[in-house]
VOLO-524106 format. One line per 2 residues: number of its first residue (from 1); for each residue x, y, z of C-alpha. Coordinates in nm, 2 decimals. Each point is the difference from the previous one (the first is absolute). Layout:
// VOLO-524106
NUM) X Y Z ~ ...
// end
This chain:
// VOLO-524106
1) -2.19 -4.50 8.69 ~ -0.23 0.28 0.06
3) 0.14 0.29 0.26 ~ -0.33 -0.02 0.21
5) 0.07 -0.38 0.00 ~ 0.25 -0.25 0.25
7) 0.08 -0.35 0.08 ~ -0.10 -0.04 0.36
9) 0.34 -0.09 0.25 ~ 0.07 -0.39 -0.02
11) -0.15 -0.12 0.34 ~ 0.26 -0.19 0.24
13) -0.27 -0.28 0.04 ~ 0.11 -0.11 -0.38
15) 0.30 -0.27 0.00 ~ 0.20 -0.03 -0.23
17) -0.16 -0.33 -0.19 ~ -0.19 0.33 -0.07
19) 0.18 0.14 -0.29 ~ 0.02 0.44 0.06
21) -0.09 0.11 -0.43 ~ 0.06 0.37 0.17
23) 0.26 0.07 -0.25 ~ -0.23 -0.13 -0.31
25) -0.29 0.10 0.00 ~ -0.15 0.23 -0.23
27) -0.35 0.12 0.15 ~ -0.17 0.06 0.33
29) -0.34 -0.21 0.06 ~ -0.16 0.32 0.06
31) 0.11 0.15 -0.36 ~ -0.20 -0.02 -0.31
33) 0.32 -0.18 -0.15 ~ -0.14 -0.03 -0.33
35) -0.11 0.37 -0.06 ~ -0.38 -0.10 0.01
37) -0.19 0.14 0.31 ~ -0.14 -0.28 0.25
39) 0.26 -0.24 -0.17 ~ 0.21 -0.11 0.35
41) 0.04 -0.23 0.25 ~ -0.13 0.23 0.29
43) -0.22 -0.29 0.09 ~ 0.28 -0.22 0.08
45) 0.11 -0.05 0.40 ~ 0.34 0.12 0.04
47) 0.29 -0.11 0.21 ~ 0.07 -0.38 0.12
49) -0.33 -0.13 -0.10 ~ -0.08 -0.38 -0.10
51) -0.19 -0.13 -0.31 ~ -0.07 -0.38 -0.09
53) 0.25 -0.11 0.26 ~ 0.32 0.19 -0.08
55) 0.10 0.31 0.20 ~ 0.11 0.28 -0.24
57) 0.14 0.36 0.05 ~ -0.27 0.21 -0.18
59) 0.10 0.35 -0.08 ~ 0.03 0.12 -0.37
61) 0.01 -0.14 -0.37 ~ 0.28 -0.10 -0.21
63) -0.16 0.08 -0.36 ~ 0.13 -0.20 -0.36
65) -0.06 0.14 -0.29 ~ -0.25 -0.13 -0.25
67) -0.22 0.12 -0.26 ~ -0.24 0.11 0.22
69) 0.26 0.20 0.20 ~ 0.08 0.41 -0.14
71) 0.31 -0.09 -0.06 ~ 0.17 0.13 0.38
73) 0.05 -0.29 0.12 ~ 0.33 -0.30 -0.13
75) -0.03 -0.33 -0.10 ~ 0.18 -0.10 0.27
77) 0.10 0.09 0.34 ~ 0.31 0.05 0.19
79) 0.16 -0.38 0.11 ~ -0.19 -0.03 0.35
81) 0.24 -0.06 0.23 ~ -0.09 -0.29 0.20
83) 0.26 -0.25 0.19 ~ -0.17 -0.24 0.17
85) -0.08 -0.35 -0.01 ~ -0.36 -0.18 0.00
87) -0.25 -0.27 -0.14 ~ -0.30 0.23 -0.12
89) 0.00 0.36 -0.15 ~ -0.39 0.12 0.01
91) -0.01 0.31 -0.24 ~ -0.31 0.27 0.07
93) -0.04 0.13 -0.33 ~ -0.25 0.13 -0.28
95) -0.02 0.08 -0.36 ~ -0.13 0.35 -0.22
97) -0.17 -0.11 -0.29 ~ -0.08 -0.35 -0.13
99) 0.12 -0.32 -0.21 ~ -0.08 -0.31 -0.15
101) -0.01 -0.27 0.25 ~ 0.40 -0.14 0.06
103) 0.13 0.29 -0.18 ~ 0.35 0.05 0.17
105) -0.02 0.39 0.16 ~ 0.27 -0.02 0.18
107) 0.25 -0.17 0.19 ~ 0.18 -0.01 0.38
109) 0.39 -0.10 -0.11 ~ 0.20 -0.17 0.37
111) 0.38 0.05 -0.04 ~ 0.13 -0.23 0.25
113) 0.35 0.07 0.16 ~ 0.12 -0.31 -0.12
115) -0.05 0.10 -0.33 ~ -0.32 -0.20 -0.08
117) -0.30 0.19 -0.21 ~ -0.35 -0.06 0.04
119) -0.34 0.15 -0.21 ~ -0.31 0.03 0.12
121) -0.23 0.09 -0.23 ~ -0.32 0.18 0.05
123) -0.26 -0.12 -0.22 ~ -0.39 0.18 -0.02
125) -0.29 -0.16 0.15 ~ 0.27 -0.25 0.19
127) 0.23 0.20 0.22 ~ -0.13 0.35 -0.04
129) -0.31 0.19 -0.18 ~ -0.15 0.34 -0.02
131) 0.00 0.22 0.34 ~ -0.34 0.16 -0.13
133) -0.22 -0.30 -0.07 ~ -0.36 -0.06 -0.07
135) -0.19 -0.17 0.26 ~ -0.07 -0.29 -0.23
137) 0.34 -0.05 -0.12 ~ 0.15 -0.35 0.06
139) 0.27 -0.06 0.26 ~ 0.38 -0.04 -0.05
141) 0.05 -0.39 -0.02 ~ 0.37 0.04 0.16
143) -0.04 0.26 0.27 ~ -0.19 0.09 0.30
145) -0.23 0.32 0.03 ~ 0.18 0.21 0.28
147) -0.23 0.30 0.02 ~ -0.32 0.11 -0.15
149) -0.12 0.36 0.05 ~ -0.33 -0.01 0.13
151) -0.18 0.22 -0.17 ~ -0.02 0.07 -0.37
153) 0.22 0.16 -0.22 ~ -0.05 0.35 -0.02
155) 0.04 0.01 -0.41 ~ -0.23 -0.28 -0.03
157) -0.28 -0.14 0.17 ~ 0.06 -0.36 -0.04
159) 0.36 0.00 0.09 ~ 0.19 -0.04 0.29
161) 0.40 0.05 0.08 ~ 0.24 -0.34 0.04
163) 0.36 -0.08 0.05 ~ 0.11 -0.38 -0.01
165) 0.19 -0.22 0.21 ~ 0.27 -0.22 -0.17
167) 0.18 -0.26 0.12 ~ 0.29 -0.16 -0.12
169) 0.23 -0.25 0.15 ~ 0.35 -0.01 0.04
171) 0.21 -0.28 -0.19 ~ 0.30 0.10 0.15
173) -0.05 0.05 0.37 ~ 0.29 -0.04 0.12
175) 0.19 0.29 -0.24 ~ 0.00 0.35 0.07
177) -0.25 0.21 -0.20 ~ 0.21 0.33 -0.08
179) -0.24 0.19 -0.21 ~ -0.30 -0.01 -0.18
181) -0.07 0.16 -0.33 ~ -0.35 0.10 -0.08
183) -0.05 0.02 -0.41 ~ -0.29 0.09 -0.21
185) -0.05 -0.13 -0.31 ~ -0.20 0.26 -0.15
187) -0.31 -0.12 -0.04 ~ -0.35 0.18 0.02
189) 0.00 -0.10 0.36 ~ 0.30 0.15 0.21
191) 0.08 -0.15 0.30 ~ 0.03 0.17 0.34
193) 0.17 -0.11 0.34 ~ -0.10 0.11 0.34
195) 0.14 -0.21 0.24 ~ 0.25 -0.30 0.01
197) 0.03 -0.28 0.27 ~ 0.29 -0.32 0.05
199) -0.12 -0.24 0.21 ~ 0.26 -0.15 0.23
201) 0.08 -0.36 -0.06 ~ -0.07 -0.06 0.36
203) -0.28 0.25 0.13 ~ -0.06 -0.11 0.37
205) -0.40 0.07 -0.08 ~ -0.22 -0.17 -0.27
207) -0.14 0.32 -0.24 ~ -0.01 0.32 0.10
209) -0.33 0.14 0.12 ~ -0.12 0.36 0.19
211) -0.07 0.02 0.33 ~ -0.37 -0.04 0.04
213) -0.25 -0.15 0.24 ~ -0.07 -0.38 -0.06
215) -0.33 -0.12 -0.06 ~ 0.02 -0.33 0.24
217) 0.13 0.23 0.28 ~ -0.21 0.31 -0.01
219) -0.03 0.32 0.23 ~ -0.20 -0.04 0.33
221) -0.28 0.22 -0.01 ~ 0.03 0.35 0.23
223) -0.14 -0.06 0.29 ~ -0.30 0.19 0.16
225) 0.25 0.04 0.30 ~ 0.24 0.22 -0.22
227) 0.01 0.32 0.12 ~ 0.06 0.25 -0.27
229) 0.32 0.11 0.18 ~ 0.13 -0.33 -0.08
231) 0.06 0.08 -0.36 ~ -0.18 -0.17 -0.26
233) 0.30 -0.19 -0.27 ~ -0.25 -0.21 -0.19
235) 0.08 0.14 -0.32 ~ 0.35 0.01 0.02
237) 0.12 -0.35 0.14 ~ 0.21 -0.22 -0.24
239) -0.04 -0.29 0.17 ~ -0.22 -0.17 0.29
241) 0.20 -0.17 0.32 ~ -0.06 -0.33 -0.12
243) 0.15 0.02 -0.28 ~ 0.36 -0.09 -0.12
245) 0.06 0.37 -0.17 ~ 0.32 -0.06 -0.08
247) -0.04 -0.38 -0.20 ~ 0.19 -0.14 0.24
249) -0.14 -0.31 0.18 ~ -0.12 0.04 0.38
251) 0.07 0.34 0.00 ~ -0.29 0.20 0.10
253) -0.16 0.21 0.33 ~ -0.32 -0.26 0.05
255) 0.07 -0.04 0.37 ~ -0.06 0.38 0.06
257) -0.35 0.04 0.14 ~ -0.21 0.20 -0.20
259) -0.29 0.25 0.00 ~ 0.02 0.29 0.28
261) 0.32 -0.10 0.23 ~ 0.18 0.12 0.30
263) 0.35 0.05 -0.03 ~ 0.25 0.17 0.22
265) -0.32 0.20 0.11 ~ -0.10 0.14 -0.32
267) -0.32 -0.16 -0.19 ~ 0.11 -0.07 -0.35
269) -0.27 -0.11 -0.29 ~ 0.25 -0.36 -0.12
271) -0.14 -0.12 -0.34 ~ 0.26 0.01 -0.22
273) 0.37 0.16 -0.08 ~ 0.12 0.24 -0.25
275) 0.36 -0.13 -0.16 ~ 0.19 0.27 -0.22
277) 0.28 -0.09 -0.21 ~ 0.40 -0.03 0.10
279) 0.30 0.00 -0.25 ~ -0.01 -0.38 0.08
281) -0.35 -0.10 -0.02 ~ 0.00 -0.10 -0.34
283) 0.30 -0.23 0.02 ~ -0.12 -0.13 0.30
285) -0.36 -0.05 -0.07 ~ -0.08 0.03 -0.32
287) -0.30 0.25 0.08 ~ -0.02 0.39 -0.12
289) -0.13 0.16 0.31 ~ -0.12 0.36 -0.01
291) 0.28 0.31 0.03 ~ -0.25 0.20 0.24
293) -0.35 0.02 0.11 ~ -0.18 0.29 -0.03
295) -0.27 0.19 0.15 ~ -0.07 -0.24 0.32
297) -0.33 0.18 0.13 ~ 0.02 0.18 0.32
299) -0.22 0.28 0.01 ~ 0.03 0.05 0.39
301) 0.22 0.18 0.30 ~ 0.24 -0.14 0.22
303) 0.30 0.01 0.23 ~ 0.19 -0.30 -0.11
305) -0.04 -0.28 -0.31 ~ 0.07 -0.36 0.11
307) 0.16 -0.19 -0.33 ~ -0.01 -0.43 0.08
309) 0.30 -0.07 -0.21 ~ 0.26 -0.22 -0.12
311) 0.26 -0.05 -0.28 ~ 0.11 -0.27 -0.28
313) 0.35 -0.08 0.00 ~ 0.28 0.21 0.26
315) 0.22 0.26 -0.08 ~ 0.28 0.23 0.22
317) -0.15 0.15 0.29 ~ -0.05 0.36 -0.03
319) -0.13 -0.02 -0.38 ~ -0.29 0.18 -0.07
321) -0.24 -0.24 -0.24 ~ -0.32 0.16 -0.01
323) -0.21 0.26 0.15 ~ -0.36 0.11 0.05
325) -0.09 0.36 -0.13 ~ -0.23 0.13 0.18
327) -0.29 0.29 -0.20 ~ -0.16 0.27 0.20
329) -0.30 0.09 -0.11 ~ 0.15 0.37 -0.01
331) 0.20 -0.10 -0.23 ~ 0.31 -0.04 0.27
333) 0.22 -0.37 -0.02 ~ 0.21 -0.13 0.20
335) 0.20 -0.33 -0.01 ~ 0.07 -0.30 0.23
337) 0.33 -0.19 -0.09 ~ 0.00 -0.38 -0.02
339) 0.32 -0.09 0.16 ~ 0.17 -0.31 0.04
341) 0.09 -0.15 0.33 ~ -0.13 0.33 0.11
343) -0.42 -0.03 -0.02 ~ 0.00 -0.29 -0.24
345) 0.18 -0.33 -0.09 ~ -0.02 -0.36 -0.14
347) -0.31 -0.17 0.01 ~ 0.22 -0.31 0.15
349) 0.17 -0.03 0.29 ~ 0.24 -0.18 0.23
351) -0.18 -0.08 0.29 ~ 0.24 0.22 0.19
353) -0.04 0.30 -0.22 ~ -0.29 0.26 -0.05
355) 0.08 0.28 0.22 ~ -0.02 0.36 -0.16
357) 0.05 0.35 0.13 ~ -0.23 0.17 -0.19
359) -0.29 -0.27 -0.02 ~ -0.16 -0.27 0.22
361) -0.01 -0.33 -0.07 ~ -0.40 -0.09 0.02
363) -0.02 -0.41 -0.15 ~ 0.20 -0.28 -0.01
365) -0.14 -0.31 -0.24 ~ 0.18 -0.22 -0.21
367) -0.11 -0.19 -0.35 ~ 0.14 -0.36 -0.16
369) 0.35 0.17 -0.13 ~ 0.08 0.21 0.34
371) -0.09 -0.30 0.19 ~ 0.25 -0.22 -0.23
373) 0.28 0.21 0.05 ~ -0.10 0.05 0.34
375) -0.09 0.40 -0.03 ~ -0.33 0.21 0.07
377) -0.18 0.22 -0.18 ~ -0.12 0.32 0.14
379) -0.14 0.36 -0.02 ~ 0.09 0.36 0.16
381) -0.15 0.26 0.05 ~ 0.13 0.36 -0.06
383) -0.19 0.31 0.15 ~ 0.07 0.35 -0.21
385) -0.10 0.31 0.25 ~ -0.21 0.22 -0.19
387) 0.19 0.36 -0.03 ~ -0.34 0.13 -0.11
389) -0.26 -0.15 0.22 ~ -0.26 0.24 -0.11
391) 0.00 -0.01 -0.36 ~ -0.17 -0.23 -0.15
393) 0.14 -0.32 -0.19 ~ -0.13 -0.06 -0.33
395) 0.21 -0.26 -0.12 ~ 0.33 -0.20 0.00
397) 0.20 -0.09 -0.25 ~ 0.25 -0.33 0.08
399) 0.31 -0.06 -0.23 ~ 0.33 -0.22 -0.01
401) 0.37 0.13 -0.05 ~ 0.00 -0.30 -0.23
403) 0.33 -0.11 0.21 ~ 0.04 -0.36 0.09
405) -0.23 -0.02 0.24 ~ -0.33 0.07 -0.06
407) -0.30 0.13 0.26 ~ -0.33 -0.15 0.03
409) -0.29 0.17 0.18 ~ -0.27 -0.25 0.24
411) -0.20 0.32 0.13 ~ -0.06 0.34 0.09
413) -0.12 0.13 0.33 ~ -0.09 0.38 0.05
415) 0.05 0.09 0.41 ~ -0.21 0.32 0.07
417) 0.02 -0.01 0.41
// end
């Protein structure tokens, strides 16, 4: 790999069903890995990202030979250490080069603990094809398209980048997978691997999916009301209050009034929330939610910032899980902490519950699984005093710890009095 070159940090969002190919792989996304300028996977999100319905852990390329490759690469890799258990492996992959249709490039090798052996092979035009393909070309018959670039190639004008999505189920479930052996076979078309996924033989949610807003439960409007200290979220919620953001049934905010409210005496523009990702909101939900949200617009003075807040899941009190960073226009930041049991905590509560010392308590509602179990719902609100009142804000940035619980942001409310 190429000095000016790294693998990005695994994130702590990614579970384990998430296999870490840290140790194997061979290029950087970034990296012209096959010596020819242009020729990478820049294009490519990185981090926990989901394609076709399968969460994967995108961060570099483990590279086969072939006879397209130079020659630096092996026919196979290192035994990729696996050791877990599941019904479906989905493979995001691609190929250098091309073959006749159900030529045999490659193959993924599962050496179970109990000593069974099992090939997949990866055949052309059914599992896997080209990465650089022409626009015209016809579609893999055994795999989904996971990512397209979207615009052309920049060596040819009628081209565009691809990797694959294959899946392949498990016919031993209920065995240990120990390792997995990547091979090619030497062909004109090398295969490459970028991310591998084991899907659980029980998931408690139904596909995977990233957090986005729902077309049959869409954002309010801002209202004319909206004053523009009552800062403007619109492009950064992931989900609206009526809907179940985290696939689970009767879970949602839809009782919360919306439009321009008054709570605990601060006028707060409710639409929708933002939801950033935990260690456990995979396992739990099933839904990639962002790490952070950037550059929340501001662009105005004042002596305190009003966050409407809440979190998934509950963790230790004390624990830090977030925090808002907060940009100067001079250039000056400074940071507001997201605590637990301090300014912030669980989005449900006992009804005996919901007093903190740091934040006030500003709604009580409930929804069809708090009122089953005989819990609430609610929001707080934490007020950050403004160290400098007379600079001016341009924007905030809000981002998770990625710990087990993980924040979700209702509104923002700049106090200038």
């Amino acid at each position: 790999m190429s000095q000016q070159y790294s693998i990005p940090a695994r994130s702590r969002q990614a579970n384990q069903d998430l296999i870490d190919l840290t140790d194997y792989y061979t290029s950087a996304l970034d990296e012209d890995w096959l010596g020819k300028p242009k020729r990478n996977l820049s294009f490519l999100p990185k981090g926990v990202q989901v394609f076709a319905k399968a969460a994967f852990d995108v961060r570099g390329i483990l590279q086969l030979a072939g006879k397209s490759t130079d020659g630096n690469f092996s026919q196979s890799g290192e035994k990729i250490k696996i050791n877990r258990k599941g019904r479906r492996l989905h493979f995001l992959h691609g190929a250098v080069g091309q073959a006749d249709k159900n030529v045999k490039i490659g193959e993924y090798i599962l050496h179970y603990t109990a000593g069974q052996t099992l090939h997949i092979p990866i055949l052309y035009q059914r599992q896997i094809m080209h990465t650089w393909i022409k626009n015209d070309e016809s579609l893999p018959t055994d795999a989904d398209i996971a990512f397209t670039s979207e615009t052309v190639d920049a060596l040819a004008s009628d081209s565009r980048v691809r990797v694959y999505k294959y899946t392949a189920n498990n016919p031993f479930p209920g065995e240990e997978i120990e390792s997995i052996d990547f091979v090619s076979t030497m062909t004109e078309a090398a295969p490459f691997l970028i991310a591998l996924t084991i899907e659980p033989n029980e998931p408690v949610y139904e596909g995977f999916s990233m957090a986005r807003i729902d077309d049959f439960c869409p954002i309010a409007p801002r209202s004319p009301e909206a004053t523009p200290d009552m800062i403007d979220l619109s492009e950064h919620y992931t989900s609206s209050l009526d809907d179940n953001w985290f696939c689970h049934a009767g879970h949602d905010l839809r009782d919360l009034p919306q439009g321009v409210q008054m709570l605990g005496n601060t006028s707060f523009d409710i639409r929708g929330l933002v939801q950033l990702a935990s260690s456990k909101s995979i396992d739990v939900t099933g839904v990639v939610f962002p790490e952070f949200v950037n550059n929340i617009k501001v662009d105005r003075k004042g002596r305190k910032l009003h966050f409407l807040q809440a979190c998934f899941w509950s963790t230790e009190t004390g624990k830090k899980i977030g925090e808002y960073i907060i940009n100067y226009k001079n250039g000056e930041q400074r940071t507001a902490p997201i605590v637990y049991g301090k300014n912030l905590m669980d989005w449900w509560i006992k009804p005996g519950e919901g007093e903190l010392p740091e934040a006030e308590e500003v709604w009580r509602g409930c929804n069809p699984a708090t009122r089953s179990m005989g819990m609430l719902t609610h929001l707080l609100k934490y007020s950050w005093v403004n160290p400098l009142p007379d600079q001016e804000i341009c924007k905030i940035d809000f981002v998770s710890d990625l710990v087990k619980a993980g924040p979700f942001l209702v509104a923002i409310t700049l106090e200038n009095d």
